[in-house]
Every structure is written in structure tokens, then in C-alpha cells.
C-alpha positions in Angstrom: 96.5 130.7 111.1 99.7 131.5 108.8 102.2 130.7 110.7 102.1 131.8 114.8 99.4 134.6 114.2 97.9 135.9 117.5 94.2 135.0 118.6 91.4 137.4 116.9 89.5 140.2 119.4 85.8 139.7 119.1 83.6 142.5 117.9 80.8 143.3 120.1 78.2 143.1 118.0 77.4 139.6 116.5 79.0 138.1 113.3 77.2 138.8 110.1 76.8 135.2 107.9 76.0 134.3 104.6 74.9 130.5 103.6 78.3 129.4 102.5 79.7 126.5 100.9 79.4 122.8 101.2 83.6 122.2 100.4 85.5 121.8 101.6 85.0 120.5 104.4 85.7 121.7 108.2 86.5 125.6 108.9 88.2 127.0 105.9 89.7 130.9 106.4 89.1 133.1 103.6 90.5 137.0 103.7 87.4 138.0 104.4 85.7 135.0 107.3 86.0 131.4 107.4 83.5 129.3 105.9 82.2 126.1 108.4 81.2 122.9 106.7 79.7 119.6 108.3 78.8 116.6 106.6 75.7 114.7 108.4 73.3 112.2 106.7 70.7 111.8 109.8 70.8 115.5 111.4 67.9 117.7 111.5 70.1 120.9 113.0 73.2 122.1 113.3 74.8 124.9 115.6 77.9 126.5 115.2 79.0 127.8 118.5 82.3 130.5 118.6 84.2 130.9 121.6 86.2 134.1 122.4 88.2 132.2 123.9 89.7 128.5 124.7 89.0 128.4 128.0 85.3 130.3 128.3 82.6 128.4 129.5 80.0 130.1 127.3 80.3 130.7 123.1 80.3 134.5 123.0 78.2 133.6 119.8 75.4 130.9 118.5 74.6 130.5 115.4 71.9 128.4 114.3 72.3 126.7 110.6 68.7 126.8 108.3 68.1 123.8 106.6 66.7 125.2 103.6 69.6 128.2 103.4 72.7 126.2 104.9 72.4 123.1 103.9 73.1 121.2 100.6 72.1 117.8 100.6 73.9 116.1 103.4 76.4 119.5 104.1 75.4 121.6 106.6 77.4 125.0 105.6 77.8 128.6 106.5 80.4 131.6 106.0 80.7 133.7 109.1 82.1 137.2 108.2 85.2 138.7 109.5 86.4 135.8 111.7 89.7 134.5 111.4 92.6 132.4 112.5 92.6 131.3 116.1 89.0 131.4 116.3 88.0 128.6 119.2 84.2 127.1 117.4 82.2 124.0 118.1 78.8 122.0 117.2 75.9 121.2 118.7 73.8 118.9 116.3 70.6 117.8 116.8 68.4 115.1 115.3 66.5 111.9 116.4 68.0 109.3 119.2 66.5 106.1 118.4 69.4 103.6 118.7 66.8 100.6 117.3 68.6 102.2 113.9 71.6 103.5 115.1 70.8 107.2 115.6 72.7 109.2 118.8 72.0 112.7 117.9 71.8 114.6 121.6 72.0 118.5 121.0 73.4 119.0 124.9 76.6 117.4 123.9 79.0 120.0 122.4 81.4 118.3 119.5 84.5 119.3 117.6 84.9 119.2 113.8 86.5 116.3 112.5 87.9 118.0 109.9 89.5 120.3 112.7 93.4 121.1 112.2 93.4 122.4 116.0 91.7 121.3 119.5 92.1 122.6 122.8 91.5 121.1 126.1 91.8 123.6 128.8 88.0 123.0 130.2 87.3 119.3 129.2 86.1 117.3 131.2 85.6 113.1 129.9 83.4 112.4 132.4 80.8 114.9 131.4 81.1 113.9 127.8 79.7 110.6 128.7 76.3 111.4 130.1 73.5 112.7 128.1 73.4 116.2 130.0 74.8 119.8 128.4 78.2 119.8 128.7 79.3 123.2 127.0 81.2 124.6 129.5 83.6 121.7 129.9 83.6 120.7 126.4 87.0 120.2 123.9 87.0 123.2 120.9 88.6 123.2 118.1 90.9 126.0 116.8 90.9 127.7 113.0 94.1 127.0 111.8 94.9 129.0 108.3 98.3 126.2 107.2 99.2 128.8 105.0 101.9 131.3 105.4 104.6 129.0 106.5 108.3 129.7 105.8 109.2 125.9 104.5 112.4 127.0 103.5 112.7 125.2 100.4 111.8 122.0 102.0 110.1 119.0 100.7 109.6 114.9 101.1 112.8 113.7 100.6 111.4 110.7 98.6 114.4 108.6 100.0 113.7 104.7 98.0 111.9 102.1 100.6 115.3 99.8 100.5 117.6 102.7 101.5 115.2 103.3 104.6 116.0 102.2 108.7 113.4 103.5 110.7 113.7 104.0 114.0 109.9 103.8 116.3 109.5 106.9 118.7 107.1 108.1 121.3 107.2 111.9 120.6 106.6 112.5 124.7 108.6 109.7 125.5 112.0 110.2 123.5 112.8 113.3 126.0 110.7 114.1 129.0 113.3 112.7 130.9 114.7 115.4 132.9 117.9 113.2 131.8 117.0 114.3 128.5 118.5 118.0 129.1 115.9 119.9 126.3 114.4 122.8 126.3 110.7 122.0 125.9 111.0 118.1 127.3 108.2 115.9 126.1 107.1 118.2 122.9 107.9 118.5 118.8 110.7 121.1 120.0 112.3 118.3 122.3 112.9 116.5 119.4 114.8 118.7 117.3 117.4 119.1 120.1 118.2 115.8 119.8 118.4 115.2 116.2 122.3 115.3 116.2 122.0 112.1 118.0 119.6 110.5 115.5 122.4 111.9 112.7 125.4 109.8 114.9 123.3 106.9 114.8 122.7 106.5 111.1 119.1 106.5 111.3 117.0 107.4 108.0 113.7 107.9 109.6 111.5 108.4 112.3 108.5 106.6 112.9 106.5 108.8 115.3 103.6 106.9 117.3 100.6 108.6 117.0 100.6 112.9 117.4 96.6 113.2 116.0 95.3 114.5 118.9 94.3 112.1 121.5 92.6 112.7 124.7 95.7 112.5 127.8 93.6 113.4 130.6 91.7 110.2 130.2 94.0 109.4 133.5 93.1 106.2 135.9 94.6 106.4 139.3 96.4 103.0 140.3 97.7 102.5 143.9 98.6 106.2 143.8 100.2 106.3 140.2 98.5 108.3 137.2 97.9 106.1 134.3 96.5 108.2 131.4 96.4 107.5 127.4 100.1 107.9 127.1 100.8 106.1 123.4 97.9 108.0 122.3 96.3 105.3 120.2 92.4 106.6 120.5 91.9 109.3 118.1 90.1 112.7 118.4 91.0 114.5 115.5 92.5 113.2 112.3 94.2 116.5 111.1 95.0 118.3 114.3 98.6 117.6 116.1 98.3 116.8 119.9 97.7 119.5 121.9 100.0 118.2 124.7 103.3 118.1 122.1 102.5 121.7 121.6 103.7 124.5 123.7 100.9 127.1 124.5 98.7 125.4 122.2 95.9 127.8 123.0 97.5 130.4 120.8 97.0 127.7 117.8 99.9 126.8 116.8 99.7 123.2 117.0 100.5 123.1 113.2 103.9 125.4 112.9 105.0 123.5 116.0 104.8 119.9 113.9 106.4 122.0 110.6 109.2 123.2 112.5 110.1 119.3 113.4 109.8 117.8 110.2 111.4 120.7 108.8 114.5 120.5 110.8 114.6 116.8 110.4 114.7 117.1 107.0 117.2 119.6 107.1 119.1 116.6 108.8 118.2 114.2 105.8 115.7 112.2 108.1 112.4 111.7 107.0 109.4 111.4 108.7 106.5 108.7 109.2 103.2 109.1 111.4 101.6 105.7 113.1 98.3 106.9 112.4 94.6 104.7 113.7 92.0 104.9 111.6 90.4 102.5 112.8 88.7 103.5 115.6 88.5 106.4 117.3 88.4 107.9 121.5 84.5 107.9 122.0 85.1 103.9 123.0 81.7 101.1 123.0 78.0 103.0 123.6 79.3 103.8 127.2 82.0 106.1 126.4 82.3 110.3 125.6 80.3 112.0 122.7 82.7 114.8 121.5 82.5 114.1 117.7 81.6 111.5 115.2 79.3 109.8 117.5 77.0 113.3 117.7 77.4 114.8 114.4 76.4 110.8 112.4 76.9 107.4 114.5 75.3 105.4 111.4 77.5 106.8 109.3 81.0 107.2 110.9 81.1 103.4 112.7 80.1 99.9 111.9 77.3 99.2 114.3 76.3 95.8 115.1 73.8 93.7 112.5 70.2 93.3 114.3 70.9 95.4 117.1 72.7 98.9 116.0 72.8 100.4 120.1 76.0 98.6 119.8 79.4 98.6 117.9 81.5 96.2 116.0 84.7 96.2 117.8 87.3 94.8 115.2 89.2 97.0 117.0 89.6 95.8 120.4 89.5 99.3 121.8 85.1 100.0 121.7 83.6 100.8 118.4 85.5 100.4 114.8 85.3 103.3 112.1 83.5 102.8 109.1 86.2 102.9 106.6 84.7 102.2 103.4 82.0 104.6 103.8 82.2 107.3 101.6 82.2 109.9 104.1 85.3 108.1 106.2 87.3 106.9 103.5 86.8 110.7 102.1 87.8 111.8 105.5 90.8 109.2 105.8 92.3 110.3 102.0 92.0 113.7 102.6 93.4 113.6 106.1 96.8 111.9 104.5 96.8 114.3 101.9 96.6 117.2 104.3 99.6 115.8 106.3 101.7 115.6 103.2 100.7 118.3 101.5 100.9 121.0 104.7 103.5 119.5 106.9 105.5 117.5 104.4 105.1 114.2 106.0 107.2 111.3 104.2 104.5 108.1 104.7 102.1 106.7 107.2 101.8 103.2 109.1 98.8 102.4 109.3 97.8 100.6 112.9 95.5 97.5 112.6 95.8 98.4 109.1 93.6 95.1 108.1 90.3 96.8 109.6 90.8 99.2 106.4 89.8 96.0 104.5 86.9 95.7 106.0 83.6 96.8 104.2 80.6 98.9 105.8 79.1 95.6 107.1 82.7 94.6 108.6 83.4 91.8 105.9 86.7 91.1 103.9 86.8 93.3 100.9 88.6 92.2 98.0 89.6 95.6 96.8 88.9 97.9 99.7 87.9 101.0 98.4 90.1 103.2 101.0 93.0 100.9 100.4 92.9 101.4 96.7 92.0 105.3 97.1 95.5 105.5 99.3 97.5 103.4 96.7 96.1 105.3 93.7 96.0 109.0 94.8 98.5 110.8 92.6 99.5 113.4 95.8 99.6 110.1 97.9 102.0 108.5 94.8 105.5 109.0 96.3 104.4 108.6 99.9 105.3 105.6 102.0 102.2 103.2 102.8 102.8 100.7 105.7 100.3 98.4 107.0 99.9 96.8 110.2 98.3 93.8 108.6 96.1 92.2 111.4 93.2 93.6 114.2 91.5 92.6 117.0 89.5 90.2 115.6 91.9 87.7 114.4 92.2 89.3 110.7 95.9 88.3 109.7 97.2 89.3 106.3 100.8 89.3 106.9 102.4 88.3 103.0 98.7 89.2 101.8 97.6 92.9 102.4 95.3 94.3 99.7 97.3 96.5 97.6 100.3 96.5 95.7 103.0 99.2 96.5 102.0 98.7 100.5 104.7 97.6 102.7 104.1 95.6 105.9 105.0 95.5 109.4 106.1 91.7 109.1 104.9 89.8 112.2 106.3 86.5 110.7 109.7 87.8 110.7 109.7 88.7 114.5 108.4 85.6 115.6 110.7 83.6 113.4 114.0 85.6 114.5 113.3 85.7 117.9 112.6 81.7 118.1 115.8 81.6 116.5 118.0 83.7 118.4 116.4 81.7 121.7 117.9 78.7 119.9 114.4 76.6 118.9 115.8 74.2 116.4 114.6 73.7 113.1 114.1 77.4 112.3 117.0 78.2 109.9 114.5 77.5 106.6 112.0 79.9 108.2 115.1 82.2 109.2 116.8 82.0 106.0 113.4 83.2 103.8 112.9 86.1 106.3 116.7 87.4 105.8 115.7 87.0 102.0 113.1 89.1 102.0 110.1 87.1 103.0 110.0 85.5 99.0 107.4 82.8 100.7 105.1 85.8 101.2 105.7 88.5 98.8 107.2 87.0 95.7 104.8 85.1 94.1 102.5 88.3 92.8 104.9 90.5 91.7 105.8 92.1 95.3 109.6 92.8 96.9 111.9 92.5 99.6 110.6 96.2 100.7 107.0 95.5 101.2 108.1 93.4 103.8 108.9 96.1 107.3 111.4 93.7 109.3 111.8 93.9 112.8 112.5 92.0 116.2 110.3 94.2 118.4 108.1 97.4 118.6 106.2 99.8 120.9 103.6 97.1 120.8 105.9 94.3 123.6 109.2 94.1 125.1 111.6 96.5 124.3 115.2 94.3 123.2 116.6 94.8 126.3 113.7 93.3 128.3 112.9 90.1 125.1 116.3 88.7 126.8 115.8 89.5 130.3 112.5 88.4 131.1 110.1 84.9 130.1 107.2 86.1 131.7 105.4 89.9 131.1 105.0 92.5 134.2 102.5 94.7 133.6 101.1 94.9 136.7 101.8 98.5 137.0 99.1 98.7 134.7 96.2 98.0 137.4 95.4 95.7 134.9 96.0 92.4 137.2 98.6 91.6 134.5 96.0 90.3 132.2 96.9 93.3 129.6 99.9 92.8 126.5 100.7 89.4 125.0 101.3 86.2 127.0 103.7 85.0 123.8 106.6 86.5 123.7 109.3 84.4 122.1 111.3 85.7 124.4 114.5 84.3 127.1 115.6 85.6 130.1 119.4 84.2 129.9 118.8 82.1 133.3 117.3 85.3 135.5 114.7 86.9 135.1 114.8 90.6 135.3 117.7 92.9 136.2 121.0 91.1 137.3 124.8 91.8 138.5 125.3 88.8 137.3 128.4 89.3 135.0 127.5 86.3 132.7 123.8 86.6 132.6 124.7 90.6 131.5 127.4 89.1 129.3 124.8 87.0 127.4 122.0 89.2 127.4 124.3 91.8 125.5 125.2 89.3 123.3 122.3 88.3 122.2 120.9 91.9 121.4 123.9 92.0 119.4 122.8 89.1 117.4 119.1 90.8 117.1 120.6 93.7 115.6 123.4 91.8 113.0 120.5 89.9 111.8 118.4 92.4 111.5 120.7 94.8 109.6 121.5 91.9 107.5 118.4 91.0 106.3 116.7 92.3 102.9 113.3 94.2 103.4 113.3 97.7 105.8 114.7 97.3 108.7 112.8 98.7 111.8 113.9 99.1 115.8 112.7 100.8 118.9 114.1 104.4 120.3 116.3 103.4 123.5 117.0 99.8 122.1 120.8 101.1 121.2 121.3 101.7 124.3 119.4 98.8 126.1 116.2 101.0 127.8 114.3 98.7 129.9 110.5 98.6 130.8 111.1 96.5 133.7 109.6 93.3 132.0 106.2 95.7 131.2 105.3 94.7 127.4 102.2 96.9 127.1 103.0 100.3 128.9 100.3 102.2 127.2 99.8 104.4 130.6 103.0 104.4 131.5 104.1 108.4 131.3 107.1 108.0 133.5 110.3 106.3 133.8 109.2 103.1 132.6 107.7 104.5 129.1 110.8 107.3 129.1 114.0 107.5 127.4 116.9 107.3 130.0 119.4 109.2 128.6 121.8 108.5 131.0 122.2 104.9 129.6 123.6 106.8 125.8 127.2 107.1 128.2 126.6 104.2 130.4 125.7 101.4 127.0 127.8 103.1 125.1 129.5 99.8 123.8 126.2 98.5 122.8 125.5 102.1 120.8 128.3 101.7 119.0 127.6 98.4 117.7 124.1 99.5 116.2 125.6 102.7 114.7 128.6 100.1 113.1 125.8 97.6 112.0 123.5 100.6 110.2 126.9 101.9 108.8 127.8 98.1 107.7 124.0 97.6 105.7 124.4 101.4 104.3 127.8 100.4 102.8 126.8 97.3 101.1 124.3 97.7 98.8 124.0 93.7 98.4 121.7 94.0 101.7 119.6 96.7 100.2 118.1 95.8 96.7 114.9 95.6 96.6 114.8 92.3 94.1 114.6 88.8 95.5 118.3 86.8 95.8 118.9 85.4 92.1 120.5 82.0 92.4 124.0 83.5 91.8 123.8 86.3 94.4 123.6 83.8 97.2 124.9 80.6 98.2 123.0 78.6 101.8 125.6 76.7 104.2 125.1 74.7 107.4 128.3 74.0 109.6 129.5 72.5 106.1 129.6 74.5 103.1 126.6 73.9 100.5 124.5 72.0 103.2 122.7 74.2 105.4 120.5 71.2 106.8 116.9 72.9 105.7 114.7 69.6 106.9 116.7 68.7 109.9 114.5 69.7 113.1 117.3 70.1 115.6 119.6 72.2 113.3 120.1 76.0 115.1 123.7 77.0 112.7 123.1 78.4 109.2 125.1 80.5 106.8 125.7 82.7 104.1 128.0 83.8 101.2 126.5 86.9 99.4 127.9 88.2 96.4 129.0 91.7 96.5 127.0 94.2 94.1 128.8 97.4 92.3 132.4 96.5 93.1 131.2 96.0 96.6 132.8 92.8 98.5 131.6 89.5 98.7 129.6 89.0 102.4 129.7 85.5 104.9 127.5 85.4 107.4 127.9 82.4 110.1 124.7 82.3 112.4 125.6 79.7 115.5 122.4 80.0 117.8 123.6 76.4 119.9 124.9 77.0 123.3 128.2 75.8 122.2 131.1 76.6 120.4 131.1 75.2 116.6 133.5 75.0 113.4 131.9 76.6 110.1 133.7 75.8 106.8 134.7 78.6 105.0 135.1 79.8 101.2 139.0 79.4 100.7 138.6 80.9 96.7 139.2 84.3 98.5 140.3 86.3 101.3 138.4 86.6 104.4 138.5 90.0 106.8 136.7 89.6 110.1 133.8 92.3 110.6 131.4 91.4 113.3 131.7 88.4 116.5 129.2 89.1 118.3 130.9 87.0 120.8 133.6 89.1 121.2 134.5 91.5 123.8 133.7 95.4 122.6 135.0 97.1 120.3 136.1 93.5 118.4 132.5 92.7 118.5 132.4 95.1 115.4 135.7 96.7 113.9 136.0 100.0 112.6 136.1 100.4 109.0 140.0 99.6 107.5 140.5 97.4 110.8 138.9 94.2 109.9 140.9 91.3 111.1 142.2 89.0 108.6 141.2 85.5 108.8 143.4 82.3 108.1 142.7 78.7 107.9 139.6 76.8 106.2 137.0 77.0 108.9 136.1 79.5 111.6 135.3 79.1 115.4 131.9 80.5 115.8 131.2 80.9 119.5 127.9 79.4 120.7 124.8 81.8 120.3 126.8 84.0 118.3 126.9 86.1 114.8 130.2 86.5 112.5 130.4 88.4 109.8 133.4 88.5 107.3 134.1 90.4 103.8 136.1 89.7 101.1 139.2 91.4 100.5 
């Protein structure tokens, strides 16, 4: 609908059709109808059922698709008359079910368009998806959405270069349905927007939202009392409709103004916007789960079935089924879904979860040049639009420094694992360390790639928040009801002697320390830097490293710890405001040997081969007038005496061993340093400038 319009009043008597057209695809409003489009190979009829309203058990119309009149080759099409925006419609297709090739077609399941930019879940019911019965009067609809209209103000992509970029990971319910949150509509788009003058305090470029495609939240299990639905929403319904539950009143279809409105007042703010979007498989799960979609309208041709026995599905995924990517019909489906999201909500780039199952062909093999990979990378409206890969799957795919593609950045697993040994104190990291704060060269330099393909961070959604990597060595997840089998068992991680929460003053002293060294490493490494909403301010999970179902306090933002960490806030806000005013951290070239000079305890001998080193450092040479940059990384338990550059002047910046605020000073109160060598505290980050 353009803009907010209201729901359309049915006529009494029936809508008048006319064949149509087969594109584009899904429900298109003209000023006249909307014309219906639905691509499927194997069908042998299609229904288009209209709703007067989301919530009606019945369609208030049927209307039965002729193969010879509404169909054009594998387009089933037809242009119903006077409809318009908020319009609730679905399918019913029919066709053979014969799964010794594949084929699921069951006309008693009613199915939303995938090509939908609206769905509505008032009646649904999963369970009844899941059996082969009629199950129209619980069944999800989708909504016609007309995306144009829309007031942007002026606004568009802000384009901001990959190596000026700090994202910052959010859960879109999660970041304020805290009642501590104090927002107006807690849990939804608007929720966000009241809170964006904190995201300006912090320093923060952009937001990486976790997935808003619609997903299915009342899949809910019940666990020793608690409700566990699909919180993260990583099982996809729709590919260009927002989530209904962000939405408020989404019945009236305004799922896509709602979404507008956020990105447009986050731009307003100069922040730009990524979506964590999962192609790669969607909700309907292994041959036992719902048929609302794909599965109905062409199984063969939407999922990579398995070879010899095609009841069954691939699952690359580790979540049921995997999408058939580099079919035509998906990959068209995948392109056109990111060009939608750019072109009609203005979204600034995309990271792609289990981003290596794009590489996979229709028979789930490697593929050297994956056609959807390449169609993302080449399409001109795609051309300024950031591209970021989760390079692995389910399946043990892992293509971390190797991800088909040129311009495509990576979420780089090499350089958590490598930092967080580190900062544990393993010895003989500081080679491995010292590439990652370069820019990962050893994976992206040899063919012509940069520091920013490489996405650098400590931790994600996906495992312990910061606060719980130093307080726990084991996982907890069994609040899950999962027996704690659920999340990774390798962690890297250290508890600082307890594990869990402690009034221990020492163990808290420690554990804020290290997070402090995290985040000084991580803001002065090359590449994009990348942290978790609520790690500023040390938000726990209670040792839970896979809270998928956890839609309470344990998956929530507690705002209450923004006054009570405050200390710790400040010191990421003075670290992002540190790596903005140096542009030696930011250029997105590889160090040239002048830039950059490696130290040990000693100057010029930073002790790359020896396997119980834990100290390194650095001397980087200022760029633009900027000053010159030491670094002293001492991750022994004990105190240690670095040599020091005595051809200048030192200023202390950062000791992350000292007591706030000299952990990090305030710009023009950086302490000067005398002498020849500095005292670097065990397990502990300095930084100095020149001056």
C-alpha cells in the first residue's frame, strides 16, 4: 500500500479477472487491480484465494487459474480487477505427490507468496501446516503491499567506505523489550528509533540487524514452564516481507513503512543499516515439518533433495532442508529480494548467514563461480551495497580467506579464535595475532583482496556475549531444554578463576580488564570491526552461548547496566573515537614495510617462532599528519618491561590495567611518558601516540 493506507471494503459481488501477466513476479498493484504471479515448474493448478480479512477463516473469493489462459510456460498469472492494497490472498496449488521424484504438491495446504512483501499470522496454526489435511482456516496470508508512496525525505544509502565502518550486531526485539528499556513500542522497529541517540553517543557507524524477514515466533516449545519460541528468527518465511511481530498492528499492512521509518531515521542519524539475511534454508524444516510455501507451490525446484532418494533433503544447513540457490528460480528470487530491500527501504548491505551454502550448486557441490554469488557481486543496483559472507555451513564447508567473489567481505572466524586464544594467554600466538591486526594479509592478500574483506570480531549472536567469554569455561544452555547439547563446546574462552557471576573484587577486576583488552585490540586492528549490542556495557547470558529461544531476560538488553557499567561504556565509546581519529587503523591497503615496525619485549624482535612468547608490539606510523601509534600487548600474568622508541615523544592513551577513567584518557589529557621502557601490567594493553 503507499504508505499506511487503510484495508480495502470488498464488493459483494465477485472480482472480475483478466489472464494477466507472468512479471513480475508476486502480487503487483496497478491503479486499476493487482496482477498475481507464481512461478511453478511441476503444478497442474493453481488457486488464488482472497481474504476479506486477516483473520477470516474462509477466502470471501476463489479463484481458479486456467492453464491454457493463465499460464505462460512455468508462470501461473492472473489480474484481478479493482483490488488493492491491503488485500489478505493466498495459494492453493495442486499437482502430483510422488516423492520417488521429489514432488509434494497437496491442494489442502493453503501457501503464501514468496514473493509476498506482507504476511499475517493472526489464525496460524504450525501444527496444522504439518499434516496433509485442509488447513485454510488456520493458515498464514500474505498482505498486498503497494512500496510506493512513501515520504523518504530525501533519503538514501549513505555509501559510507567498508574501512570507515564499526558495526554494531542487534536483535531488533531484543535491543529494547526490556521494560528497562523505557520505549514506546518495546520490542518493534519504533523501539529502535528511540534509542538511536544512544547508538550516536557511542560512535557506532552501523547496525547489523539479525534477521527481520518474517519468521514464524509462535513456533514456541514449552520447557519446565518457560516459552521457548524462534526468537533470533533464523528460519525464513518470506524473503521480502518485514516480521510481522516488529510491526505494530501489522494487520493494517504496514509492515513496510514501519521498516522505512527505521532506516530512515537512522540515516538521518548517519548510521547505516545492514540485514543478516538466511538464504539458505528456509522454516518448513526436513519432510516432517509445515507446508506454507515453497515446499507446495515446487519442492524440486526450490530445495536440494537428496540423490537416489528425493523424499528427503540435503541439510547443508543444519536446520532441515537447504534452498536451492543456484537454481534459476531461487537465485532470481535471492537477487531480486536484495534488490527490493535496497531499492524500497534503502538498506545499506546484507550478511549473508551460512553464506558458503550460496556456493553450492543444484546438486550441493562446490561451485567455482556460483552463479548467485556472482549475480550479487555484479548487479549494477547491488554495486554500492555492502556484501558480507558468513563463509562456512553445517556441513563443514569453510572458506574463511577464500569466499567466491571479489568485493565480498567476511565474517572472519580466524580472527576470533586467534584473539581470544590470545587474550586467554596461549603462548605462541603473537604471529597469528599480529597477521589478524594487519588485516588477515595470510588470507586476503595474495589475489588482490584488502584489509576490509576481512569482518573482525571477538564474538557474535552466534556464542558468548564478552561479558560471559571471560566469566565462564564451560556453556549453560540448559535453559534451552536442549540437555545442554545445543551451541559450541569450543569456546576459547576463561573464566578469570570462577566461573559465572562473582563479588569477588579481583575476579570482577580481571574480567573487566580483559574485555578492555578485547575491545583495544579489536579497534586497533585493520579490517571492519564488529561487536555485540550490550557488550559496552557487559550484558550477560548467564553462560547461555546459543539463546536462540531465549525471548526474555537472558536474550534482552538490560538497560539498567548503561548507568551501572558505565566505566566500561566509556571505554568502548573512547576506543571507537581513538580508531575514527587515526586514519592509520582504517586504510583499507595492507601495512607497507615502512608503515609498521613488529617488537617483542625488546624493540625489533617480537619473537615470531618462539612457542611460549604471549608479549608483542607495535609502532605504526601515523598517516595525514596523524601521530605515530605504539601498541604494547602483554597477555603473561605478570608484570613486564617493553622497550620503547626514544627518537620521539611518547603520550600515554590507553592501560587497560589501569583504574577508570586512566584506563583511557580523554582527548588533550594523555599522560606523558618518560624513560626508555614502559611497565606493561600483566594481561594488559597500552597504547601511546606521538607527540
Amino acid at each position: 500500500m503507499a504508505g499506511d493506507a487503510p484495508q480495502i471494503a470488498f464488493q459483494a459481488t465477485p472480482f472480475q479477472t483478466t489472464p494477466g501477466l507472468s512479471h513480475p513476479l508476486g502480487a503487483t498493484p496497478q491503479p486499476d487491480g493487482v496482477n498475481f504471479s507464481l512461478f511453478s515448474q511441476y503444478a497442474t493448478g493453481v488457486q488464488l484465494l482472497l481474504f476479506a480479512a486477516a483473520d477470516d477463516p474462509q477466502p470471501i473469493q476463489t479463484i481458479a487459474l486456467d492453464p491454457f489462459a493463465n499460464k505462460t510456460f512455468h508462470f501461473w498469472h492472473v489480474f484481478v480487477q479493482g483490488l488493492g492494497s491491503g488485500a489478505h490472498y493466498a495459494f492453493r496449488v495442486s499437482g502430483p505427490f510422488d516423492l520417488s521424484v521429489g514432488n509434494r504438491f497437496n491442494a489442502n495446504k493453503v501457501l503464501i507468496d514468496p514473493y509476498a512483501r506482507g504476511n499475517t499470522n493472526e489464525v496460524w496454526r504450525r501444527a496444522d501446516a504439518c499434516t496433509p489435511d485442509d488447513n485454510v482456516a488456520t493458515s498464514m496470508r500474505s498482505v498486498v503491499i503497494d512500496p510506493s508512496g512513501y515520504d523518504w525525505e530525501g533519503d538514501q544509502p549513505l555509501h559510507r567506505p567498508m574501512a570507515d565502518t564499526i558495526i554494531y550486531e542487534m536483535h531488533v526485539g531484543g535491543f529494547t523489550e526490556s521494560p528497562s528499556s523505557g520505549v514506546r513500542q518495546p520490542g518493534k522497529f519504533g523501539g529502535i528509533i528511540d534509542k538511536i541517540p544512544y547508538l550516536q553517543d557511542l560512535g557506532i557507524t552501523t547496525v547489523e540487524l539479525m534477521p527481520i524477514f518474517d519468521f514464524d515466533e509462535t513456533d514456541v516449545r514449552i520447557v519446565d514452564g518457560q516459552r521457548l519460541p524462534d526468537y533470533w528468527g533464523y528460519s525464513t518465511l518470506g524473503f521480502f516481507a518485514p516480521q510481522s511481530a516488529y510491526c505494530v498492528s501489522p494487520e493494517s499492512g504496514s509492515h513496510l513503512q514501519q521498516f522505512r521509518d527505521l532506516v530512515k531515521a537512522l540515516h538521518r542519524a548517519g548510521i547505516e543499516v545492514i540485514l543478516d539475511v538466511v538464504f539458505n534454508h528456509t522454516d518448513e524444516a526436513d519432510e516432517l515439518g509445515p507446508t506454507f510455501s515453497y515446499r507446495g507451490i515446487d519442492n524440486r525446484t526450490y530445495y536440494i533433495l537428496a540423490p537416489g532418494d528425493p523424499q528427503y533433503y540435503m541439510d547443508y544447513s543444519g536446520c532441515g532442508n537447504t534452498f536451492n540457490c543456484n537454481h534459476p528460480i531461487p537465485e532470481k528470487l535471492i537477487v531480486e529480494s536484495l534488490c527490493y530491500w535496497v531499492r524500497e527501504a534503502h538498506v545499506d548491505g546484507f550478511r549473508f548467514d551460512e553464506g558458503s551454502i550460496l556456493s553450492r550448486d543444484e546438486n550441493g557441490q562446490i561451485s567455482m563461480h556460483p552463479p548467485v554469488v556472482w549475480a550479487i557481486e555484479l548487479q549494477d543496483e547491488l554495486a554500492d551495497t555492502k556484501a558480507i559472507a558468513e563463509a562456512w555451513d553445517a556441513a563443514g564447508l569453510y572458506q574463511v580467506g577464500g569466499f567466491p567473489g571479489d568485493r565480498w567481505s567476511e565474517w572472519n572466524g580466524r580472527y576470533r579464535d586467534d584473539i581470544r586464544s590470545f587474550v586467554k594467554s596461549d603462548p605462541g600466538m603473537v604471529g597469528a595475532v599480529a597477521s589478524r591486526m594487519a588485516g588477515s594479509s595470510d588470507l586476503y592478500q595474495a589475489d588482490g583482496r584488502l584489509p576490509t574483506n576481512s569482518v573482525n570480531f571477538v564474538n557474535c549472536h552466534d556464542g558468548f556475549t564478552l561479558n560471559d567469554l571471560v566469566s565462564y569455561n564451560q556453556k549453560h544452555n540448559e535453559a534451552n531444554g536442549e540437555n545442554n547439547r545445543d551451541g559450541n563446546n569450543n569456546n576459547l574462552s576463561w573464566n578469570c578463576g570462577v566461573e559465572g557471576a562473582s563479588d569477588d573484587p579481583a575476579v570482577e577486576a580481571l574480567r573487566s580488564r580483559q574485555i578492555r583488552n578485547f575491545t583495544a585490540i579489536l579497534m586497533l586492528s585493520r579490517g571492519v570491526p564488529m561487536f555485540v549490542a550490550g557488550d559496552e556495557v557487559r550484558r550477560t547470558q548467564q553462560g547461555n552461548n546459543n539463546a536462540y529461544c531465549q525471548d526474555n531476560a537472558v536474550g534482552w538488553f538490560d538497560w539498567t547496566l548503561v548507568e551501572k557499567n558505565a566505566d566500561m561504556h566509556r571505554f568502548f565509546k573512547r576506543m571507537i573515537e581513538f580508531r575514527k581519529a587515526h586514519a592509520a587503523l582504517r586504510r583499507d591497503q595492507f601495512f607497507a614495510p615502512n608503515e609498521i615496525a613488529w617488537h617483542g619485549t625488546q624493540l625489533n624482535n617480537p619473537n615470531w617462532y618462539d612457542p611460549n612468547e604471549r608479549t608483542l608490539a607495535m609502532t605504526l606510523a601515523g598517516s595525514g599528519g596523524d601521530p605515530d601509534i605504539h601498541v604494547m600487548l602483554n597477555m603473561y600474568w605478570k608484570g613486564l618491561d617493553f622497550e620503547l622508541p626514544t627518537d620521539r615523544r611518547w603520550l600515554k592513551v590507553v592501560d587497560t590495567a589501569a583504574q577508570p577513567p586512566h584506563d583511557i584518557e580523554d582527548p588533550g589529557s594523555e599522560t606523558p611518558v618518560t624513560g626508555s621502557t614502559y611497565s606493561v601490567q600483566g594481561r594488559s594493553v597500552v597504547v601511546l601516540i606521538s607527540g
